[in-house]
C-alpha positions in Angstrom: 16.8 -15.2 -48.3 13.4 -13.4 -48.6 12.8 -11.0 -45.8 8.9 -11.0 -46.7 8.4 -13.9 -43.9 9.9 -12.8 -41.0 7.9 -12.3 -37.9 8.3 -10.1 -35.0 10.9 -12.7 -33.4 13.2 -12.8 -36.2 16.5 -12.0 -34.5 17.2 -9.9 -37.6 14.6 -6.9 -36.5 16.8 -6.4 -33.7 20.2 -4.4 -33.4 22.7 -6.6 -31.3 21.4 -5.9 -27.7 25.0 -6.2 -26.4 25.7 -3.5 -28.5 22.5 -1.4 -27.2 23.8 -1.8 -23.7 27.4 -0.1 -24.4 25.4 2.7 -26.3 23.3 3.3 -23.6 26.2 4.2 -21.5 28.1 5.8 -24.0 25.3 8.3 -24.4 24.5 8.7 -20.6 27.9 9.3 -19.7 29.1 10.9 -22.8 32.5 9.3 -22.7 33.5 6.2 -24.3 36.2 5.6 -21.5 33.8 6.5 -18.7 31.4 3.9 -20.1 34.5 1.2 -20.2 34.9 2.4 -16.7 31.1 1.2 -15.6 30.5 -2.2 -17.9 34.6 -2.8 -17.1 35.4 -3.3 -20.2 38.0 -1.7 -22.3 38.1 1.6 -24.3 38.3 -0.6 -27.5 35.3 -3.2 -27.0 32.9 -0.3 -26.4 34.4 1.3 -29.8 33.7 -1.7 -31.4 30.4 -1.9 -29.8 29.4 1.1 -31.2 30.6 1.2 -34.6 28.9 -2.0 -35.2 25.8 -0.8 -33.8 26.2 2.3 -36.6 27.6 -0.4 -39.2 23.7 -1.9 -38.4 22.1 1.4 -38.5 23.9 2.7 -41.3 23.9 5.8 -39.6 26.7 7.7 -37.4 25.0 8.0 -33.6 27.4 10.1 -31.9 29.7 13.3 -32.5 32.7 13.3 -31.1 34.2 16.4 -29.5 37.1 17.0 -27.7 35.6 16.9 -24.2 34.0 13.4 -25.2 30.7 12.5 -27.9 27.6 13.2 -27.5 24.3 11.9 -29.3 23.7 12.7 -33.0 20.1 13.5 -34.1 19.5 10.0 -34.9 21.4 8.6 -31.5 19.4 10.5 -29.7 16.0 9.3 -31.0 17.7 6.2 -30.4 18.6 6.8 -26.9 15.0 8.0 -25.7 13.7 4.6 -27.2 16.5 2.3 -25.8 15.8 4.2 -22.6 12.1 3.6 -22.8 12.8 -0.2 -23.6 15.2 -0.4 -20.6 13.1 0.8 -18.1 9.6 -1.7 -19.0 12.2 -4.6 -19.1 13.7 -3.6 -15.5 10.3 -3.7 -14.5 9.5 -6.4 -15.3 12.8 -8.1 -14.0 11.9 -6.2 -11.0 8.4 -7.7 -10.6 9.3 -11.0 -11.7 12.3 -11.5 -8.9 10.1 -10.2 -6.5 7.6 -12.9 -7.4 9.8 -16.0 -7.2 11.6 -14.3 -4.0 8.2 -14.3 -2.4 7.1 -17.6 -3.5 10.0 -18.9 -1.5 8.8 -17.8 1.7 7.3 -20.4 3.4 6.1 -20.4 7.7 3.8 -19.2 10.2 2.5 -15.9 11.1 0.4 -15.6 14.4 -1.8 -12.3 14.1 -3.6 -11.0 17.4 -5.8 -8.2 16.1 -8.4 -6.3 17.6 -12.1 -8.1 16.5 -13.6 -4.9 14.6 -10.4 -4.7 13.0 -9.9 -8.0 12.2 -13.2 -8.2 10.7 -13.9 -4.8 9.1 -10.4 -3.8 7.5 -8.0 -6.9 7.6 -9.9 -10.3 6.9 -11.3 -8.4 3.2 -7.3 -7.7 2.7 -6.0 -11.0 3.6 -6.8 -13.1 0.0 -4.0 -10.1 -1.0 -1.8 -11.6 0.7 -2.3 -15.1 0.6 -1.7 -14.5 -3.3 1.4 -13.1 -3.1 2.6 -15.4 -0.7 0.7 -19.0 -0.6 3.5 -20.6 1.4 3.1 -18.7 4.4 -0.2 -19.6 6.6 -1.4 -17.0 9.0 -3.1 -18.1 12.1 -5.9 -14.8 12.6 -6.9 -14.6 16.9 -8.9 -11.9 18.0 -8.7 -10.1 21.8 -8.7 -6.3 23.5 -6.8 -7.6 25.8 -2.8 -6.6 26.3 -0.5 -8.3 24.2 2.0 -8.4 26.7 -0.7 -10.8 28.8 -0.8 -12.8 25.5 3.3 -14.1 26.0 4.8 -15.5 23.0 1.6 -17.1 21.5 1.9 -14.4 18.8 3.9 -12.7 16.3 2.0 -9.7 15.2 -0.8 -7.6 16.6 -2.8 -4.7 15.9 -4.1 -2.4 18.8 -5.4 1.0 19.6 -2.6 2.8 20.6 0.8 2.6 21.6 1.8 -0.7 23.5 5.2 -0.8 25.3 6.8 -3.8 27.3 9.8 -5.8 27.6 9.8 -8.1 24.6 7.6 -6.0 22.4 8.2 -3.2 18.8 5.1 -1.3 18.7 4.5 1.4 16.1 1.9 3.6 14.2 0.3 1.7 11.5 -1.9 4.5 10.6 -4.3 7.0 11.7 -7.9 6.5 13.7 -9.8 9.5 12.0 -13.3 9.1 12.9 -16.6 11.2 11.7 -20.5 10.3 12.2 -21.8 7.7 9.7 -24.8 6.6 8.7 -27.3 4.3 6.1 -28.1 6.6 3.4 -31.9 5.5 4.4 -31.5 6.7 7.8 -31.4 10.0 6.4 -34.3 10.0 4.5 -37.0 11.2 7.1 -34.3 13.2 9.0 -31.4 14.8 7.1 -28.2 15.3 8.8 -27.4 19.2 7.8 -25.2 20.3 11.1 -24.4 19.0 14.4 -27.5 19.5 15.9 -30.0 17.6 13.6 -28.6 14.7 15.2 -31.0 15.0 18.2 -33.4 13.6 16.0 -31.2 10.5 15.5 -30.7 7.5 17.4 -26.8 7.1 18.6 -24.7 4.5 18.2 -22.3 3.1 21.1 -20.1 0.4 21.9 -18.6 -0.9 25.2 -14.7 0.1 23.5 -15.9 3.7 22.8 -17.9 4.4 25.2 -17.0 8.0 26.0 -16.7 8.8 22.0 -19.6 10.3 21.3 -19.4 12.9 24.1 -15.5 13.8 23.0 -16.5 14.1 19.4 -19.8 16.6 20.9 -17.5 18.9 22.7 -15.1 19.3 19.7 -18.3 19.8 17.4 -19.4 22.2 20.1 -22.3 20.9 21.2 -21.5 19.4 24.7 -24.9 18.6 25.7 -26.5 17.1 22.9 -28.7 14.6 23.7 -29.9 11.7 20.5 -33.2 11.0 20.0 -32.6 7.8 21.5 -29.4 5.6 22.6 -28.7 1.7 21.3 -25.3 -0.2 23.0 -23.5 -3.1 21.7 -20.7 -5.3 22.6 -18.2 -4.8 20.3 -17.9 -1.9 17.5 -18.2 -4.2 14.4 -21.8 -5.1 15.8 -21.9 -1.0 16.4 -20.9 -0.7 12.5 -23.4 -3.4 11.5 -26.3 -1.7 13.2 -25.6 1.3 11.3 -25.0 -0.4 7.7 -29.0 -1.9 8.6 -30.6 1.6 9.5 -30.7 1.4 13.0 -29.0 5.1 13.8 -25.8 7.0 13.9 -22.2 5.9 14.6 -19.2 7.4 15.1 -17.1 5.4 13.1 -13.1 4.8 12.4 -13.2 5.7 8.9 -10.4 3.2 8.0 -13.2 0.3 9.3 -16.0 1.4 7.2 -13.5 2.5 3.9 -15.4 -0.9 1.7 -18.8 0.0 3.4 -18.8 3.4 2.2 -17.3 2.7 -1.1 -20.5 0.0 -1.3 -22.8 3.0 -0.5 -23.2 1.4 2.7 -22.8 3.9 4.6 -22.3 7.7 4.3 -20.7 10.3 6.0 -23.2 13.3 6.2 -21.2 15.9 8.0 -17.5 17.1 7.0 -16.3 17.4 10.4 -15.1 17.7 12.7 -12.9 14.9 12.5 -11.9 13.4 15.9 -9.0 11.5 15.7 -8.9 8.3 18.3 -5.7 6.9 19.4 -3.5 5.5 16.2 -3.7 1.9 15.2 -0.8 0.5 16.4 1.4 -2.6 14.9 3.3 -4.7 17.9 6.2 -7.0 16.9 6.8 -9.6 18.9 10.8 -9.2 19.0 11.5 -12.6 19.1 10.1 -13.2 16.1 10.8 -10.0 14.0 13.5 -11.5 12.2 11.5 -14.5 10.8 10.8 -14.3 6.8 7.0 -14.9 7.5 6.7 -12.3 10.1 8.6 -9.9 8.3 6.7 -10.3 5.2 3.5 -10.2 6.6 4.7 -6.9 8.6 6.1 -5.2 5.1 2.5 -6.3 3.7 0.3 -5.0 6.0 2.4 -1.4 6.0 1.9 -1.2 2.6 -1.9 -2.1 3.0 -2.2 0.7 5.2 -0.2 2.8 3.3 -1.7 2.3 0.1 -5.3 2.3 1.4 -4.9 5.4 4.0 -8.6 7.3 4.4 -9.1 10.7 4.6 -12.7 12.6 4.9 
């Protein structure tokens, strides 16, 4: 039969793959028994293995040697392709069981998060997870107030800072670093340079960071630095908002304004220093930590935070 109109699928454009396996171990190991050993086999199915992948070939693809074989010139061309091949295939494999696995998952995860959090870094994250697993439906609260005041009527929150009781697995998520930030038009009639060209600026607070401003001042050295003027708000997101529109200078968590700044949003105008608030912290509720929709969401978020970790 005319080869002229075969296609890439024709079985005939590939070596026996059974046979690509047994040489793959042959080579790694550089013993025909030792590879026996690992696909349990025996010593004369991986000989045959391998003389009918050189029958195939028409070329020999090991020496052998007294202490065992190892790769001949053409083998070992061979080998760095088979490897190559291997590894995108156990990839994929990999990717592909972790797919169905989390398809699988089905439940309820109750989040209690913090409302600037909530709203700045993890509601723009969630449609991440909702793709990866669309049988699991999170139920997103938002309070300040102690999760051990909360009871059972969640499964996962976010706080600043550590959180200990009876009941409860709290941990670092990630870092609070925090650095003065600001509209890029705020700057236009009064650049931001050092520290102290802030006293022309109007200073951002929030009822939650009340005292941050004057912490971040004494680290920057300038204790007694006054702002031009002073505009408080309820809650930080509002804080970050009023910055975003032009309306002065915060000191913001630079994990809650990552998007805003990558939007040209906001800017950072001075390098430092950076103050770092108390860590955002993950709490378990140990009850639940063993569900498969807590614990997924749990490995998700880490990664999130992981994966998306700011630095000045």
């Amino acid at each position: 039969m005319s080869t002229h109109g075969r296609t890439s699928k024709d079985p005939d454009k590939l070596p026996p793959l059974n046979a690509l396996r047994h040489f793959e171990a042959v080579a790694r190991l550089g013993s025909f028994a030792a590879a026996a050993e690992e696909l349990h086999v025996t010593h004369w199915a991986v000989g045959k293995q391998i003389r009918l992948l050189e029958d195939w070939f028409g070329v020999p693809l090991f020496e052998r040697r007294s202490r065992g074989v190892v790769p001949t010139d053409e083998g070992a061309a061979l080998l760095n392709d088979v490897n190559g091949a291997f590894a995108r295939l156990s990839s994929s494999v990999t990717r592909l069981r972790h797919e169905s696995i989390t398809r699988r998952i089905t439940g309820v995860v109750r989040v209690n998060a913090l409302a600037s959090f909530a709203l700045c870094w993890l509601i723009p994250r969630l449609a991440d997870f909702q793709a990866r697993y669309p049988d699991i439906d999170v139920r997103l609260s938002t309070t300040s107030r102690r999760l051990r005041y909360v009871g059972d009527a969640f499964d996962i929150g976010v706080r600043s800072g550590p959180e200990e009781a009876s009941g409860l697995h709290s941990s670092t998520l990630m870092p609070d670093v925090r650095l003065p930030a600001c509209s890029p038009s705020t700057l236009l009639s009064h650049p931001i340079h050092t520290v102290a060209d802030l006293r022309h600026h109007t200073l951002l607070h929030s009822t939650s960071t009340r005292t941050a401003w004057s912490d971040w001042l004494r680290a920057a050295g300038a204790p007694g630095l006054q702002g031009a003027h002073h505009l408080d708000f309820d809650h930080v997101f509002l804080q970050l908002g009023a910055a975003s529109e032009g309306l002065g200078v915060t000191l913001a968590s630079l994990p809650l304004i990552e998007r805003d700044m990558a939007a040209g949003r906001l800017v950072c105008p001075l390098a430092g220093p950076v103050w770092r608030g108390p860590d955002y912290t993950l709490v378990v509720n140990a009850e639940r930590a063993d569900d498969d929709a807590v614990m997924a969401f749990e490995g998700w978020i880490r990664e999130q935070a992981s994966r998306h970790a700011v630095t000045p």
